[in-house]
C-alpha positions as CSV (number, residue, x, y, z in Angstrom):
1,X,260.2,8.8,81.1
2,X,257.4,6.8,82.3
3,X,257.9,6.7,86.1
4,X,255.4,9.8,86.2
5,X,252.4,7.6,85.2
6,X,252.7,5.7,88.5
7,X,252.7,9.2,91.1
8,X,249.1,10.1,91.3
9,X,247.8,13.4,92.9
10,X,248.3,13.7,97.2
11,X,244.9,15.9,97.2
12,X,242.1,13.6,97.6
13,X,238.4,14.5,98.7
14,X,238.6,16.8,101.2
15,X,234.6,16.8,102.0
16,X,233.7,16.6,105.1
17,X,233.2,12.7,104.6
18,X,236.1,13.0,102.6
19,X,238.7,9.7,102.8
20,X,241.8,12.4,102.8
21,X,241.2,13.5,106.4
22,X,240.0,9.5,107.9
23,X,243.0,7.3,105.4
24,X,245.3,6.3,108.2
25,X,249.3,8.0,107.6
26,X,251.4,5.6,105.4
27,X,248.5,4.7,103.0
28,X,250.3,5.9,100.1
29,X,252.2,3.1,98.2
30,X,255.6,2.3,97.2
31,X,254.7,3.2,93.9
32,X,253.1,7.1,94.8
33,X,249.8,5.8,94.5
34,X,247.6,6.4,97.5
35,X,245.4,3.4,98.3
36,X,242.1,3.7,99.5
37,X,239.2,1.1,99.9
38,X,237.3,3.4,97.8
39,X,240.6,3.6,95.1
40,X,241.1,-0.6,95.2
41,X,237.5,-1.2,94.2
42,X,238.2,0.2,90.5
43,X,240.4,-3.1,90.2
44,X,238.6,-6.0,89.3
45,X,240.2,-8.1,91.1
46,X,239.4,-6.7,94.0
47,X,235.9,-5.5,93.1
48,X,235.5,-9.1,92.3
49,X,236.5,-10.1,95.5
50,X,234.7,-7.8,97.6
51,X,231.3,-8.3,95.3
52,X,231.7,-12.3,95.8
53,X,232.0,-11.9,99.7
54,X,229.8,-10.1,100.5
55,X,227.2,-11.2,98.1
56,X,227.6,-14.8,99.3
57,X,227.2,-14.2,103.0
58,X,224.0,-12.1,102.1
59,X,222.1,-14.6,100.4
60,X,223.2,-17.4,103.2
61,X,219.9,-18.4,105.1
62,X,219.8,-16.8,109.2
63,X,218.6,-19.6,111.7
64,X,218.1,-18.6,115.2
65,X,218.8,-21.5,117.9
66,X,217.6,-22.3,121.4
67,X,219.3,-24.5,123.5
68,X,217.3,-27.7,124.9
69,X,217.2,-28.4,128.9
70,X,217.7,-32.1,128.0
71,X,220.5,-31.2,125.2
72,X,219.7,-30.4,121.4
73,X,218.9,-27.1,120.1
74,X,215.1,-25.7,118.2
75,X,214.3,-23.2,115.7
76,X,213.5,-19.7,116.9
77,X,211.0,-18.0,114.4
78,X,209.0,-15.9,117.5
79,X,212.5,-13.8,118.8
80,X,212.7,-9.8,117.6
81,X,216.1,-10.6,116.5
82,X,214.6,-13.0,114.0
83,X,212.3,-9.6,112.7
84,X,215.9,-7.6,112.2
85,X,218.1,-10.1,110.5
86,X,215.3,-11.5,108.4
87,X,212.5,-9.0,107.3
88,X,213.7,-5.0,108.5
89,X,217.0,-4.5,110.2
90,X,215.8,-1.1,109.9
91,X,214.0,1.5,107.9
92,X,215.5,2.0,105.0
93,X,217.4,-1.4,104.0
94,X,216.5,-5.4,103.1
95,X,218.0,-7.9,105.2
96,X,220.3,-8.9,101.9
97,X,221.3,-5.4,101.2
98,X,222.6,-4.8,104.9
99,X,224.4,-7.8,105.4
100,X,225.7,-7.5,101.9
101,X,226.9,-4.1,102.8
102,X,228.4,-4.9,106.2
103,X,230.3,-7.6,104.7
104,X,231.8,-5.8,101.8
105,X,233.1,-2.9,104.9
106,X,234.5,-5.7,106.8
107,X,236.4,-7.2,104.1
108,X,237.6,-3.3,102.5
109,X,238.2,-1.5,106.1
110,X,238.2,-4.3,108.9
111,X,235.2,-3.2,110.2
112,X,231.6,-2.7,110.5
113,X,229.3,-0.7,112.6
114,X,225.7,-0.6,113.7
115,X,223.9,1.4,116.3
116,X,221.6,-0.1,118.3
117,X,218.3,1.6,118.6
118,X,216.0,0.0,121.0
119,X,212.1,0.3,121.3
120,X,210.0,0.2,124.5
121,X,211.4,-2.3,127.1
122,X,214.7,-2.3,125.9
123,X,213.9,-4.4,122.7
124,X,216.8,-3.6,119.4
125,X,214.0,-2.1,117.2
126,X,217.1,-1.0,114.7
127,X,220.4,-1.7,113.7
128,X,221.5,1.1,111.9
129,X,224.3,0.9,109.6
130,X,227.4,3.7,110.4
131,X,229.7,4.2,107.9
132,X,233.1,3.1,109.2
133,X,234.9,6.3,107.9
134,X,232.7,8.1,110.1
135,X,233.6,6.4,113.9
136,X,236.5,5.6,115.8
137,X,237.2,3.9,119.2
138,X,238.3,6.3,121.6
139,X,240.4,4.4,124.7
140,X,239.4,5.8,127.9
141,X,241.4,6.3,131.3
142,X,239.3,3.1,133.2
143,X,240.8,1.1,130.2
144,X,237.4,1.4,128.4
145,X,236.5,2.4,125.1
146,X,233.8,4.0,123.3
147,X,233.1,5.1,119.8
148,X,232.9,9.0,118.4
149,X,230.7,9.1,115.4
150,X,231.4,12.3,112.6
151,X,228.6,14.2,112.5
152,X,226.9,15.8,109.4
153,X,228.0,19.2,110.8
154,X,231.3,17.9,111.4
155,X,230.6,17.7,115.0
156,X,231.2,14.0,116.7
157,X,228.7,12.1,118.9
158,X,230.1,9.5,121.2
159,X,228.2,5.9,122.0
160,X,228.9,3.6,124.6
161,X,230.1,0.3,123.8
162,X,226.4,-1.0,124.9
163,X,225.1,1.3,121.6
164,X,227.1,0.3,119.0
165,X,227.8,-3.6,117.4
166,X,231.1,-3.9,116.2
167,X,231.9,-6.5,113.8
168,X,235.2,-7.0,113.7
169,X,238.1,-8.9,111.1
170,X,241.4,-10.1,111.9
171,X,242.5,-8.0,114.8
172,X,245.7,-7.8,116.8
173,X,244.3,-5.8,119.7
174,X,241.0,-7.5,120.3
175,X,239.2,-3.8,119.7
176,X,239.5,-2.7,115.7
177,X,240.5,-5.1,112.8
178,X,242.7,-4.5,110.4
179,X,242.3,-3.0,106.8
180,X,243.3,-5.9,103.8
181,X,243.5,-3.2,101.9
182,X,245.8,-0.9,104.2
183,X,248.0,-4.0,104.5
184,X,248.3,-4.6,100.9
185,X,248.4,-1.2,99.7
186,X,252.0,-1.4,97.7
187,X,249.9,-4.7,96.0
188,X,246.7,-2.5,95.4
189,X,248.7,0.7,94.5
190,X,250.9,-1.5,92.0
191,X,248.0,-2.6,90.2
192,X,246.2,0.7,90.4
193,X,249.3,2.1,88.7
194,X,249.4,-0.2,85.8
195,X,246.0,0.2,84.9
196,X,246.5,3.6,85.1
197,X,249.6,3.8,82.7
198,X,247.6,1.1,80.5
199,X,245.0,3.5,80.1
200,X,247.1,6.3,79.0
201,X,249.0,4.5,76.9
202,X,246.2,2.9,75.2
203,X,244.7,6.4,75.6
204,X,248.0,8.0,72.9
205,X,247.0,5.2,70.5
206,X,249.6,3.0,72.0
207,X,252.3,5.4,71.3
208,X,255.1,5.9,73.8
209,X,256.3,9.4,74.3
210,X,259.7,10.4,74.2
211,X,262.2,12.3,72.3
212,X,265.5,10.6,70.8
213,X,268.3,12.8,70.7
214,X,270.7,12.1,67.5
């Protein structure tokens, strides 16, 4: 009578962004419900998580080191990296609110992305965020990869390796890491699911339904 509460609709946003046509096959629990990093932040526990993480990291000081000739190492505070992780990384974002958000995708999707734009002599001017539901690594024949970005017209642009900085988690193949939240998506799903029949039970004025047949 209640096993209906825990299947939750296959349809999903179908946008062109959409997580339905980028959520890897399998992604739907044991309990019906289909898991998402976008589903598992509505549980507190793992909104918690991710908000603690990635929070943390952000607000951790970044030190740039040069190596002595004689041994040692000295503060860097002259270096254009020291321009991108500490005052503009680029155009639109604060240092704490891009490391905060790469963070918080490396801990919900394995991964995070940035393109590199460079300035005049070759100098990174920009690291611009890209989503990771918008890129994949695309294997080549030389045993190469390179990374096909989704396009706003649905199109996709590919970068070299050279272009893109790939942050990586735990990874088995050295080239993507792997999802916590694909991996414990019966865990997420379960708890999605009874929060989800909480609310509707709580929702019928804690009533169960049913009909008792004399």
């Amino acid at each position: 009578m209640f096993l209906s509460t825990f299947k939750a609709a296959a349809g999903g946003d179908r946008s062109v962004f959409g997580d339905f046509w980028f959520t890897p096959i399998g992604s739907q629990s044991a309990t019906g419900m289909r898991v998402t990093p976008d589903a598992a932040m509505r549980l507190t526990a793992v909104w918690s998580c991710v908000r603690v993480l990635s929070e943390t990291l952000a607000s951790m000081p970044f030190r740039l080191y040069r190596n002595k000739p004689n041994g040692g190492k000295e503060i860097i505070t002259d270096h254009p990296l020291v321009k991108l992780f500490c005052k503009a990384p680029n155009s639109f974002q604060t240092p704490f609110e891009w490391r905060e958000m790469l963070q918080a995708h490396i801990v919900l999707r394995g991964n995070a992305y940035c393109q590199i734009i460079t300035g005049p002599g070759g100098v990174i001017a920009e690291l611009q965020p890209i989503h990771p539901d918008r890129i994949k690594v695309e294997m080549l024949k030389d045993g190469g990869y390179r990374y096909q970005v989704l396009q706003p017209n649905a199109t996709t642009k590919p970068l070299s390796r050279g272009e893109v900085w790939h942050l990586r988690g735990l990874s088995f193949d050295g080239i993507t890491g792997l999802s916590p939240i694909e991996l414990a998506r019966d865990a997420v799903g379960m708890g999605l699911s009874a929060q989800e029949y909480g609310a509707r039970f709580f929702q019928n004025d804690a009533r169960p339904g049913g009909v008792i047949e004399m």
